[in-house]
N, C-alpha and C positions, 0 to 999 in steps of 0.2 A: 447475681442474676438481675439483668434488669429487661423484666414483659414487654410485649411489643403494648401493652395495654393493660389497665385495672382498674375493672368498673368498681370492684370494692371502693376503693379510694372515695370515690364519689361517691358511693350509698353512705359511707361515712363523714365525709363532709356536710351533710342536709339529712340525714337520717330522722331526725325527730320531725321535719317537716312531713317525709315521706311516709314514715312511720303512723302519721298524723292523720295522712290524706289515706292511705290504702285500709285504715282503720275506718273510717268514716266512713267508706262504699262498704265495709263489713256491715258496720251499723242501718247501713241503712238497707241493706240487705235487696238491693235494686242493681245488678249487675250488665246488662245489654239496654244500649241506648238511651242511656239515663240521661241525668243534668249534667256529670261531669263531660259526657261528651259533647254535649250540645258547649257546655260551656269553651271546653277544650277548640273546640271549632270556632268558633267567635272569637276567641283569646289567640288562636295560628291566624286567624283571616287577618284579624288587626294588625298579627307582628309583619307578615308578608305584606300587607298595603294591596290585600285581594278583597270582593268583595266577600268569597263563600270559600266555606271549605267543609269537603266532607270525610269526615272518618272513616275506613277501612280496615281489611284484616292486616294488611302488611302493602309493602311498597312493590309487589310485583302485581297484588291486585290492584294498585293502585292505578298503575303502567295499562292495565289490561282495561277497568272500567273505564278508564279517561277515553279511550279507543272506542269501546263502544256507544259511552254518551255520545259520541263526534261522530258517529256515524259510520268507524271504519269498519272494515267486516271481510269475510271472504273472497279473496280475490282482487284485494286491494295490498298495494304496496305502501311499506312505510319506511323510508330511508335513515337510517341512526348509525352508529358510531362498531366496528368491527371490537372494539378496546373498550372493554366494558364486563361488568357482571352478565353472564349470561342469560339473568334473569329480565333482562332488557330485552333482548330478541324472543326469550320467551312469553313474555306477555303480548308482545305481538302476534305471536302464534295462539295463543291463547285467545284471541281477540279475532282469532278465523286470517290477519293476514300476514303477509309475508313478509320478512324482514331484508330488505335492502342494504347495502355497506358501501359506505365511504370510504377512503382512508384519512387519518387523521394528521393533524399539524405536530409533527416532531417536537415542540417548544411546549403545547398545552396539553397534547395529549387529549384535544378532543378535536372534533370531527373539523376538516379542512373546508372550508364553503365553497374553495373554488372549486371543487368536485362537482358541486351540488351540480351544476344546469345537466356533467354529460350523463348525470344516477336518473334524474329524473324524465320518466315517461307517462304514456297514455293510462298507466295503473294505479301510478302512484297518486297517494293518495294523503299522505301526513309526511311530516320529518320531526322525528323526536333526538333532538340533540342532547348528549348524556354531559352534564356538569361536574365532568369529572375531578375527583379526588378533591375537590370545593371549590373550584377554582370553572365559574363560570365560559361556557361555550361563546366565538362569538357572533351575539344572534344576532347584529346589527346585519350581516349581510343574509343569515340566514333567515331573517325575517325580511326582507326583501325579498331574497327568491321564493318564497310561498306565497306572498302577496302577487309577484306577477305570474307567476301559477296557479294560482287559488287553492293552494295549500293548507291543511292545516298545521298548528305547530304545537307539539304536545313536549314539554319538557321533563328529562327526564334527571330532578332535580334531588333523586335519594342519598347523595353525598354531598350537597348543599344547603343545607338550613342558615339561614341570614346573606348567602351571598346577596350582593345585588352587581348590576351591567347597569353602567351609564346612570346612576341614581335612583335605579329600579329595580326592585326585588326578582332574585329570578323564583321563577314559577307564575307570575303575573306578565309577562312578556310575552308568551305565547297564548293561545287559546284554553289551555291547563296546565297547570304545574301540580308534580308527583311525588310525594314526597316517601321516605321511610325510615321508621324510627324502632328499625335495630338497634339492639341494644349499644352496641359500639360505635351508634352515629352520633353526630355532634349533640344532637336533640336525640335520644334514647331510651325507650321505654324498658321495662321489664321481661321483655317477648315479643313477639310482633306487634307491629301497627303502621299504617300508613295513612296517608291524609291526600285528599286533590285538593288543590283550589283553583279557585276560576274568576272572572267577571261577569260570565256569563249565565242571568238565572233560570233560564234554558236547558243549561247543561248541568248547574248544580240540583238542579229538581229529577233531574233522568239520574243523575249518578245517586242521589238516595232511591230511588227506586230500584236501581240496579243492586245495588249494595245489602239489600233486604229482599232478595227473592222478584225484587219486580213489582214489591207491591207498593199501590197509591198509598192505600188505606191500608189497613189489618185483612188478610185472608183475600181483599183487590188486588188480584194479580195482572198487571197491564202489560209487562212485559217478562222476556224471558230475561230472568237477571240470573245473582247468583248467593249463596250466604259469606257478605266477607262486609265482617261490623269492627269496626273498632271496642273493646268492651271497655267499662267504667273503668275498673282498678289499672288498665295503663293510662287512660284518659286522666285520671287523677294522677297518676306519676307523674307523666309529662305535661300537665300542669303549674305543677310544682319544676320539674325540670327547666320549661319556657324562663321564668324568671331568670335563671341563671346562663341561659343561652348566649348571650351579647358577650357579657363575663368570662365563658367559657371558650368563644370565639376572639377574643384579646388575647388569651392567653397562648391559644394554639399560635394567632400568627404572632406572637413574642418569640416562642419556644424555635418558632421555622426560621424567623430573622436571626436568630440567634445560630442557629445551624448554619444554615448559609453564609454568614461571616464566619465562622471556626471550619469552615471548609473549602473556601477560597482558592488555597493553591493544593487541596486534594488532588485525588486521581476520580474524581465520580463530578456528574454536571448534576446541579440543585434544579430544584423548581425555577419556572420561571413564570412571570407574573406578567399578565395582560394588562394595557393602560386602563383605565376609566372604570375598573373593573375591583372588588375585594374577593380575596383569595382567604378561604375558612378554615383550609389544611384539615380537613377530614383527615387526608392523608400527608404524609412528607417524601416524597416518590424521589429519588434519586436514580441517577443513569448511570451505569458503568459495563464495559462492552465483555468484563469479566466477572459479571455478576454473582454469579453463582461460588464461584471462589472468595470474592469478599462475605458474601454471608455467612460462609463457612466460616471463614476468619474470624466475625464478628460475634459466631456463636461458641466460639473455642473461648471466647470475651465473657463467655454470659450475655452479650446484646441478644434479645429477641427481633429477629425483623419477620418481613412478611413480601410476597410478589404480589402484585396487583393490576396484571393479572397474567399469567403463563401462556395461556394459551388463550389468541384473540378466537373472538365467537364463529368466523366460518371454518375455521379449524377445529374446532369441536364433533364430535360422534353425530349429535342430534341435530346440525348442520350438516350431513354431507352430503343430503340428499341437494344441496344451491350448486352441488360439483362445485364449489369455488376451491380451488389447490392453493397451496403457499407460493408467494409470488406475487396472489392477484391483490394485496393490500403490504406491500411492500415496508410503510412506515411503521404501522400499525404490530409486523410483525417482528422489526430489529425493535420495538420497544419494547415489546415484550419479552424478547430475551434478552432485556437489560436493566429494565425496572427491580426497584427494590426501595420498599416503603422501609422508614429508618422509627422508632418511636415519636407519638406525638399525640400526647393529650392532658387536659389541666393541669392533672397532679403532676407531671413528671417536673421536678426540676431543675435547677438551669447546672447545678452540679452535675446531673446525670447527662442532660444534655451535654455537657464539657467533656465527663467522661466517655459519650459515645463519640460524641466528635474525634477526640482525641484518637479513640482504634479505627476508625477511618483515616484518620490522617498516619497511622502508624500500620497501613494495608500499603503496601507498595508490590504491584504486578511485576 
């Protein structure tokens, strides 16, 4: 059997660091809003090349308060990506506005720009482009069209930790970048948590207010916020974690070049990788237009894989009230009945890589 994932591995590998740090918030017996987070914040702004970053409960509140510092609200639209965690359009809606849909680029699987000008209207109001499976959005043209709209651009960077576009971190390219560190993301805590960061110290002073009930002070409540803190004992996980972040992202895109050569004259299309651009393989997403029958196959194997994602967001229950039917996002929708994420994380390696390689290449439709 080999897991589409095992976070074990990695508590094992740094254990007595981790063991160390989640000991120390015991001792110090100081749980919400401590040093570890302040510090944890100052140690994410630095690795991103942002100026602020604020902690959070998780990466959809993160989605959701970045929105609200910026102003969106009620009856504003915000244009993102059909192919995506659902929780992307839900923070949106969380956030009072409506989530608009592109369809995306066949090759990256995330939002297409030339769409942008015919989505955007009199309502719209942000575009948050998802960087999906690690492998950055491209915002060069998407931050054009918000500038000559006056747009804002809120990135929705929760499977991208250390990417960067053009020599620049993403989540500092837009107006905020959102991050989330589920336990399975490149950067992983013990349970939830999520992080924004910004340039802007504007927005990073509203989003700790937000993020704490709204208040300035203790018990100054100035706005209507919400409770979502990051608390110490993952702020000291992923502390400890950050160190090894870069490390951990070498690794991934080893494990993916390595795929991608041992799959060459397969029956499935690899990743494909943007110029000027690093690609972090949160995910290793392959295409095959018989998807569902190689997974089968690959699980008769003991490979564990996983979809990412079955059904794009206007096709979902909790969307059906946009009426958008199948059809109206046509790429977005054959990816999704073709997608099929294959193993990819530190520990795996490059024997099981070979091994899984090899029952793909030994799948013939």
């Amino acid at each position: 059997m080999i897991p589409f994932g095992d976070l074990k591995l990695q508590y094992q590998a740094i254990k007595i660091e981790l063991d160390q740090a989640i000991q120390s918030v015991l001792d110090e017996g100081w749980f919400i809003l401590g040093k570890n987070v302040s510090a944890f914040e100052t140690e994410f702004a630095a690795y991103c090349d942002a100026a602020f970053a604020v902690g959070v409960g998780n990466g959809t509140d993160a989605l959701q308060l970045a929105l609200m510092a910026c102003g969106v609200g009620p009856g504003d639209e915000v244009i993102t990506s059909p192919l995506s965690a659902t929780f992307t359009a839900l923070a949106i809606s969380a956030a009072g506005a409506i989530p608009t849909f592109i369809d995306i680029d066949a090759d990256t699987y995330n939002i297409d720009p030339r769409k942008l000008e015919d989505a955007i209207g009199p309502r719209t109001k942000a575009i948050m482009p998802v960087h999906l499976y690690g492998q950055p959005a491209a915002m060069e043209p998407i931050l054009s069209a918000a500038r000559k709209h006056d747009l804002l651009v809120i990135e929705d960077a929760a499977q991208a930790h250390g990417t960067s576009y053009k020599g620049h971190r993403t989540g500092t390219l837009g107006d905020v970048g959102c991050f989330s560190f589920y336990p399975s993301k490149n950067l992983g805590a013990f349970g939830d948590g999520g992080m924004v960061i910004t340039n802007n110290p504007e927005i990073a002073e509203k989003l700790r207010m937000l993020r704490n009930g709204g208040q300035k002070t203790r018990y100054d409540h100035q706005l209507i916020g919400v409770n979502s803190r990051l608390d110490e004992l993952q702020a000291a996980i992923l502390r400890v974690k950050l160190r090894y972040l870069e490390k951990w992202n070498h690794r991934r895109q080893h494990i993916a070049a390595l795929y991608t050569a041992l799959l060459g004259d397969s029956e499935v299309d690899p990743p494909v990788e943007i110029p000027d651009a690093t690609h972090v393989y949160h995910l290793y997403v392959v295409r095959c237009k018989e998807r569902d029958e190689l997974q089968k196959h690959l699980a008769e194997r003991g490979v564990q894989t996983a979809i990412h994602y079955p059904t794009p967001i206007h096709l979902q229950g909790a969307y059906r009230w946009l009426n958008l039917r199948r059809g109206s996002f046509p790429v977005a929708e054959r990816c999704a009945e073709q997608v099929l994420s294959l193993p990819v994380y530190p520990e795996l390696t490059d024997a099981k890589v070979r091994q899984i390689a090899a029952h793909v290449m030994g799948w013939h439709h």
